[in-house]
Structure formats: C-alpha cells, structure tokens
C-alpha positions in Angstrom: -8.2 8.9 2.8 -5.0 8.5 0.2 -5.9 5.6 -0.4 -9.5 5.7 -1.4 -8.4 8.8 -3.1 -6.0 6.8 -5.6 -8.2 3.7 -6.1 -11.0 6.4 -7.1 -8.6 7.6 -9.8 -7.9 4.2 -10.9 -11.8 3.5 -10.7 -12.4 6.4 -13.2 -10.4 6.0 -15.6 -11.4 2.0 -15.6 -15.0 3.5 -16.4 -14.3 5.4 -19.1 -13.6 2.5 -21.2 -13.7 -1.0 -19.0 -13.1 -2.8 -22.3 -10.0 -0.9 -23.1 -8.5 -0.6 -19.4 -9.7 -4.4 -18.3 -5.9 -4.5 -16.1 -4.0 -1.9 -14.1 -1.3 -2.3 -16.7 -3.3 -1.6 -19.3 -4.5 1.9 -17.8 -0.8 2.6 -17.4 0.3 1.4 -20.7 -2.4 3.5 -22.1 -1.5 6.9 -20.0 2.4 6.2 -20.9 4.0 9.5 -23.2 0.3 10.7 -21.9 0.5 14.5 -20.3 -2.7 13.0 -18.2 -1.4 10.4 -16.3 -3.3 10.4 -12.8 -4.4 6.8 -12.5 -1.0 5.7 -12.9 0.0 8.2 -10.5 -3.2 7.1 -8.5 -1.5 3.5 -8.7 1.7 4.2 -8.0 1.0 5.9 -4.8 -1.7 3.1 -4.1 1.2 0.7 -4.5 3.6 2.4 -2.0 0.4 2.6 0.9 -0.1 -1.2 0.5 3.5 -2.1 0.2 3.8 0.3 3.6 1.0 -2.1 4.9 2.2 -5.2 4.0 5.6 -4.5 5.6 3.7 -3.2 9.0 1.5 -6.3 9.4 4.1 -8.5 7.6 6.9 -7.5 10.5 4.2 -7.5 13.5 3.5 -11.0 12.8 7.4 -12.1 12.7 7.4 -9.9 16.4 5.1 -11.1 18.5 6.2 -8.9 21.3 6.3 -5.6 19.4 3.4 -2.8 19.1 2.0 -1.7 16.1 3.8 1.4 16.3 6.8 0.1 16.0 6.0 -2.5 13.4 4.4 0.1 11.3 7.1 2.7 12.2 9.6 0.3 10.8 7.7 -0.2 7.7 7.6 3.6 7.2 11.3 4.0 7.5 11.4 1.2 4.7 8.9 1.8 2.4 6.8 5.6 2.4 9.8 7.9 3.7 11.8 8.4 1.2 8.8 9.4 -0.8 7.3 12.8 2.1 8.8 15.7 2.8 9.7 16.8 6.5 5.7 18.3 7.5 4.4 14.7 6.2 7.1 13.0 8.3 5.9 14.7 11.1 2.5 13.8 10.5 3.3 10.2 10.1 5.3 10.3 13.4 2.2 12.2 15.3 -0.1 9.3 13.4 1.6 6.3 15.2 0.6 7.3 18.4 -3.0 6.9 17.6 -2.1 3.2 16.8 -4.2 0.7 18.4 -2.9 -1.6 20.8 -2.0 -5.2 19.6 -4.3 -7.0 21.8 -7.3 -4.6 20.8 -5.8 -4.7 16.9 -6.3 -8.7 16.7 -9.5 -8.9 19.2 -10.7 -6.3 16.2 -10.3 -9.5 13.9 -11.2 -12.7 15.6 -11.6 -14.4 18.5 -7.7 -14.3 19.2 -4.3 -13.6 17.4 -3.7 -17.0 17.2 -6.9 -18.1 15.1 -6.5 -15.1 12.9 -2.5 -14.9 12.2 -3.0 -17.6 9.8 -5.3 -15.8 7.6 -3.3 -13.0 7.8 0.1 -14.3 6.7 -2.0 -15.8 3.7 -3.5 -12.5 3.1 0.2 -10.4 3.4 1.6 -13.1 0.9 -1.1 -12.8 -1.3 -0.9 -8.5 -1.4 3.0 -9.0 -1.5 2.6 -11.3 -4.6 0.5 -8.9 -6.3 3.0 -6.1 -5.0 5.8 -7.9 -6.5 4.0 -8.1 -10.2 3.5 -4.2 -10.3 6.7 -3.0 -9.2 8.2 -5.8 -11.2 5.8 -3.8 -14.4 6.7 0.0 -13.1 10.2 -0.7 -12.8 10.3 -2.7 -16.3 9.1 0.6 -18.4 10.2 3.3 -16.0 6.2 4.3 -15.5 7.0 6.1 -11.9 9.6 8.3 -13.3 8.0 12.3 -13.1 5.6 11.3 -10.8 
C-alpha cells in the first residue's frame, strides 16, 4: 500500500545511519538542498494518508449516524484531493464503495462502538498531535515545496 510504501522509505534511510537520523526531522533536515530527498517525500505523503485518516475516523465519531463513506469521503475532499489528479480521484471515489459498514467497522474493534469510541478519540488526538508537530516543522522550512 502507499502507505507501507512511504514508511519503508523512511525505514531505509533511518538504517543507514540510526545514530544520525534518530527523528523524522532529522532525516528531513538532513535531505534538505539534497537532490535525493525520498524519505522526506516518503514523509510527506505519509503525513497527508494519516492526516486523511484522522479526519475520516475523527468526523465518524462526531456523526454517529453517518457511514464511513461519507465520513471518509469528507475527509478526502479536505485533506488528499487537492494533492491527485482526476484518474486518482476516480479511484478514490470507486474505493469508498468498498467501505465497510459502520456496525461491521466497530464490531471489527471491540465488543461495541460504545466501549471502543473512547479509545479511539484518545488515539485520533494523539495522531493529530503528532500531525500538528510535523506540519508545524514542513511548513516552518518549506520542506514540501518540489515534492
């Protein structure tokens, strides 16, 4: 998946040199005014799929009523669209019917969606937190810009 794909480039260049690259921003601080910059385009693209899923799950659990689909259809619209082009839009839009039902979705992680919405909204909060201190980084030294 993209996802694995850009924590695998992360993972690499972490391995090359785990003393030297012991933080994310240290492996994008190192690649800056690099020609080679694929972990930090691994990151940056690995930021945008979990900021995509934090907004999904984030706006399903405020809308108890709504789908998946349309939780994580909103959270597209916000967060990954701006980013595809028209054929990966399409895609996306051909992906959200293969969305599991939100019964089936929260059976998947507990005994009901009331025992496990709890540890979810702790979990969203925590990814967002983390979200926020990236972009906050990207955003400070203009590390997205070409990518």
């Amino acid at each position: 998946s993209d996802i694995s794909g850009n924590i695998e480039k992360i993972r690499t260049k972490h391995a090359s040199n785990p003393a030297e690259f012991s933080t994310l921003q240290k492996i994008v601080l190192a690649e800056a005014g690099t020609k080679d910059r694929t972990a930090t385009q691994g990151l940056l693209w690995l930021k945008r799929g979990l900021e995509f899923t934090a907004e999904g799950i984030s706006r399903n659990l405020e809308n108890k009523s709504d789908e998946l689909s349309k939780s994580f259809t909103e959270a597209y619209e916000k967060t990954l669209k701006q980013f595809h082009n028209f054929i990966v839009k399409g895609v996306f839009n051909v992906a959200m019917m293969a969305c599991p039902a939100r019964a089936d979705f929260y059976k998947k992680l507990g005994d009901s969606e009331e025992a496990v919405t709890p540890g979810l909204q702790e979990w969203v909060q925590a990814l967002q937190n983390l979200l926020r201190i990236l972009n906050a980084f990207y955003e400070q030294g203009n590390y997205g810009k070409g990518l």
